[in-house]
C-alpha positions as CSV (number, residue, x, y, z in Angstrom):
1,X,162.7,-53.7,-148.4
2,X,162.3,-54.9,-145.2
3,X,163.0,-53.5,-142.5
4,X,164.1,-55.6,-139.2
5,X,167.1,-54.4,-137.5
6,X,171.0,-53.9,-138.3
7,X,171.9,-56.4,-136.0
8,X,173.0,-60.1,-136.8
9,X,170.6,-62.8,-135.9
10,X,167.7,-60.5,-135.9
11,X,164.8,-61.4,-138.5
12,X,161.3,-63.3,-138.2
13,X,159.9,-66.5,-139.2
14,X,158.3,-69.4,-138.3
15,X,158.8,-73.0,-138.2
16,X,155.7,-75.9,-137.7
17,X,155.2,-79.0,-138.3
18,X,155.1,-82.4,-136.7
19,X,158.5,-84.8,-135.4
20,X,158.9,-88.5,-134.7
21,X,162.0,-88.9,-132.8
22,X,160.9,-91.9,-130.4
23,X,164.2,-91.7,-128.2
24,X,163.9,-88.3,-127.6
25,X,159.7,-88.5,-126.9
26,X,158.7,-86.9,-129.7
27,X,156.2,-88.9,-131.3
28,X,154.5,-86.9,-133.7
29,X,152.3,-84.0,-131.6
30,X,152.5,-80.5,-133.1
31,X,156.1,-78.5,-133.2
32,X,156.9,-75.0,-133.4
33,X,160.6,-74.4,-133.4
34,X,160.1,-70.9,-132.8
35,X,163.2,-69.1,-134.3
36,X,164.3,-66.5,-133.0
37,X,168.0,-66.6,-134.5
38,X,168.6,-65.5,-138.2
39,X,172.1,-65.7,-140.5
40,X,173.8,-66.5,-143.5
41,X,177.5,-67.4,-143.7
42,X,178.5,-66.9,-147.3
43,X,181.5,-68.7,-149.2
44,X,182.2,-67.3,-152.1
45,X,178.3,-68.1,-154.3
46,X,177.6,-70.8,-151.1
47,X,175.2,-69.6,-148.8
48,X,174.3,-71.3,-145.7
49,X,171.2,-70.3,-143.4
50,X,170.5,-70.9,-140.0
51,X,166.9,-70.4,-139.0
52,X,167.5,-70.9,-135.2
53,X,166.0,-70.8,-131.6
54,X,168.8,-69.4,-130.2
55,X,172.0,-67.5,-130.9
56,X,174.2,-71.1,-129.7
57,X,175.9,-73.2,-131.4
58,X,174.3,-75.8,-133.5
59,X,175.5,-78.5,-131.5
60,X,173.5,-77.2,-128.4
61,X,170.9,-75.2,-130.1
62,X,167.5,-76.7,-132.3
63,X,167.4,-75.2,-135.6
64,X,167.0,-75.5,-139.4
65,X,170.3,-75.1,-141.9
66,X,169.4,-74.2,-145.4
67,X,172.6,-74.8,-147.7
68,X,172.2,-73.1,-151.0
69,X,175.0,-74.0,-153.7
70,X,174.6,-71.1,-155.7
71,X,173.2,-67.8,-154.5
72,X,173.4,-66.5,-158.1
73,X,171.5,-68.8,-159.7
74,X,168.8,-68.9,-157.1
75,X,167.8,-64.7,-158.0
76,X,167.3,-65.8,-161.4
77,X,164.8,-68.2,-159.7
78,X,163.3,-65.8,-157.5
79,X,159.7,-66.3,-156.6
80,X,159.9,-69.9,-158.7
81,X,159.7,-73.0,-156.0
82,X,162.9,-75.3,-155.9
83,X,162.6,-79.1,-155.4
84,X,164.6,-80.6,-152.7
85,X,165.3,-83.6,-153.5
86,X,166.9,-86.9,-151.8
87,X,170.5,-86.2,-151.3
88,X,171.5,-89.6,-150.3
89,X,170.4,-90.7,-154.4
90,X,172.5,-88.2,-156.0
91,X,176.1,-88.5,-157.4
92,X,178.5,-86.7,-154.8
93,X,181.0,-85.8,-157.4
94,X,180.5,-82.2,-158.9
95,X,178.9,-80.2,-157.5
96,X,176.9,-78.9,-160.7
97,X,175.4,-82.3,-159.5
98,X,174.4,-81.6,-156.1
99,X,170.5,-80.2,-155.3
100,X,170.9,-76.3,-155.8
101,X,169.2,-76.3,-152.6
102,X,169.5,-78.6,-149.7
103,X,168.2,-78.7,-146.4
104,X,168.5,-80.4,-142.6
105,X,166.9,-80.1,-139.2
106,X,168.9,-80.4,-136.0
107,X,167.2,-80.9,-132.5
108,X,170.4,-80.7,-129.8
109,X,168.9,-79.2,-127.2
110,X,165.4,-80.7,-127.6
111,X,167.2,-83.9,-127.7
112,X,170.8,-83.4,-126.7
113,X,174.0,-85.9,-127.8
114,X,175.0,-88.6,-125.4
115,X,176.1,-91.6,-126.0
116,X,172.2,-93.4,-125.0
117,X,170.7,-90.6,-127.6
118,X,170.8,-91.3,-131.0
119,X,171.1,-87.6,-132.2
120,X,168.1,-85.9,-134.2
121,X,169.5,-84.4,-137.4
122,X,167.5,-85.0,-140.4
123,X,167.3,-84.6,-144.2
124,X,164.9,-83.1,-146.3
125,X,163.8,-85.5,-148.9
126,X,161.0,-84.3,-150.6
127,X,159.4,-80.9,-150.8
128,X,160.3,-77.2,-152.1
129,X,161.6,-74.1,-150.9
130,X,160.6,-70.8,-152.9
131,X,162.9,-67.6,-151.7
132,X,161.8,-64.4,-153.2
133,X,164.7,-62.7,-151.7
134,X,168.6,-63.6,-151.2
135,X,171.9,-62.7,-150.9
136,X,174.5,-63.5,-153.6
137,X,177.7,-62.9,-152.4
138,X,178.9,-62.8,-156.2
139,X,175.9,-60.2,-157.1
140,X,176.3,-57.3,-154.8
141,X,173.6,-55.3,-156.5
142,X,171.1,-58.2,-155.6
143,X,170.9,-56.5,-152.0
144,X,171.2,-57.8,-148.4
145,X,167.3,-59.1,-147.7
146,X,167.0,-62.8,-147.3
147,X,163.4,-64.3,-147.6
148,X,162.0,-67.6,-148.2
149,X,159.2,-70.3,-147.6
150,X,159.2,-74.0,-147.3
151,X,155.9,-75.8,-147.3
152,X,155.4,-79.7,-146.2
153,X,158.9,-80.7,-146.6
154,X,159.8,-84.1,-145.1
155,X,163.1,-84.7,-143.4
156,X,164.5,-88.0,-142.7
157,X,166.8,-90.0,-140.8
158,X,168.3,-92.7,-143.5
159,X,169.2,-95.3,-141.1
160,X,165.4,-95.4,-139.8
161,X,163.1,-93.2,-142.2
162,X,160.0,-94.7,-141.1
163,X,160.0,-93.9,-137.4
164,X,162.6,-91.2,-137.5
165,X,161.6,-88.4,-139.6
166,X,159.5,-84.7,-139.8
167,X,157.3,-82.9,-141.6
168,X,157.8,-78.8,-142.0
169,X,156.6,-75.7,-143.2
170,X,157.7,-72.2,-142.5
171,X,159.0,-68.6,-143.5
172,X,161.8,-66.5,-142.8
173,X,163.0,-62.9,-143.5
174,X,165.8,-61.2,-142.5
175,X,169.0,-58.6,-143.3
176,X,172.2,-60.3,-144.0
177,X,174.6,-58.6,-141.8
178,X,178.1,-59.5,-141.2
179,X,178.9,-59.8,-137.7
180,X,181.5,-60.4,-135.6
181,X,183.5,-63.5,-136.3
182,X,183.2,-66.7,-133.2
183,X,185.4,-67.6,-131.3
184,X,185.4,-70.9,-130.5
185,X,188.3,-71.1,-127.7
186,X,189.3,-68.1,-125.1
């Protein structure tokens, strides 16, 4: 069990690779997202994870979301590594048919909206993810530690793959811990 904290956000990871994102003048020279932000926001056996510089909001912050569609099955998987594949190929009906895991990377405040910007949100395409820890909201007994890897995974823009993409690898650990919820508007 790790041990990291009993607040929300805290954890430890890493984040490196390379990013091609020509508007924004990244063009390929080493990146290190740095996270510094950890959570999970669980729906019922969904579980999304933010790996995040920054404790923001996504659309202001640079980070990395990890959706997994079933935390359940993923601890029957634990330590085995889990293809991502190419969302924009697979049927969008049920959701037995969706990747079990999926991921993105989102660069707002490396490369924030405007309307001159073409925004830098990616998606992985190729590559695996191995978690040999997780939270599963439907399994309480599976405890609170969330801990993964992701090596060489390539993230893509599908209107312009070829010049608009990134390669990543990284690690993350951390204690799910509900905090409390945003609030949005005063």
């Amino acid at each position: 069990m790790v041990s990291l904290g009993c607040s929300a956000g805290v954890g430890e990871g890493e984040v490196t690779g390379v990013v091609f994102a020509p508007g924004c003048g990244l063009n390929g020279e080493a990146f290190d997202l740095q996270p510094n932000f950890f959570a999970a926001d669980p729906t019922l056996d969904f579980l999304d994870i933010r790996l995040q510089r920054g404790s923001d909001f996504e659309d202001v912050s640079d980070g990395v979301d990890i959706s997994v569609r079933s935390a359940s099955e993923v601890t029957a998987n634990l330590g085995v590594a889990i293809a991502l594949e190419d969302p924009l190929v697979l049927p969008r009906t049920p959701p037995a048919d969706r990747p079990l895991v999926a991921m993105s990377v989102y660069l707002n405040r490396t490369c924030p909206i405007d309307r001159r910007a073409i925004p830098v949100a990616y998606e992985a395409v190729s590559g695996d993810i191995t978690f040999t820890a997780i939270y599963a909201p439907e399994l309480p007994s599976t405890g609170l530690e969330i801990s993964g890897s992701f090596s060489d995974v390539r993230f893509e823009d599908p209107s312009d793959p070829n010049n608009r993409n990134a390669t990543l690898s990284g690690h993350f650990t951390f204690i799910f811990n509900r905090g409390r919820p945003a609030q949005r508007f005063p």
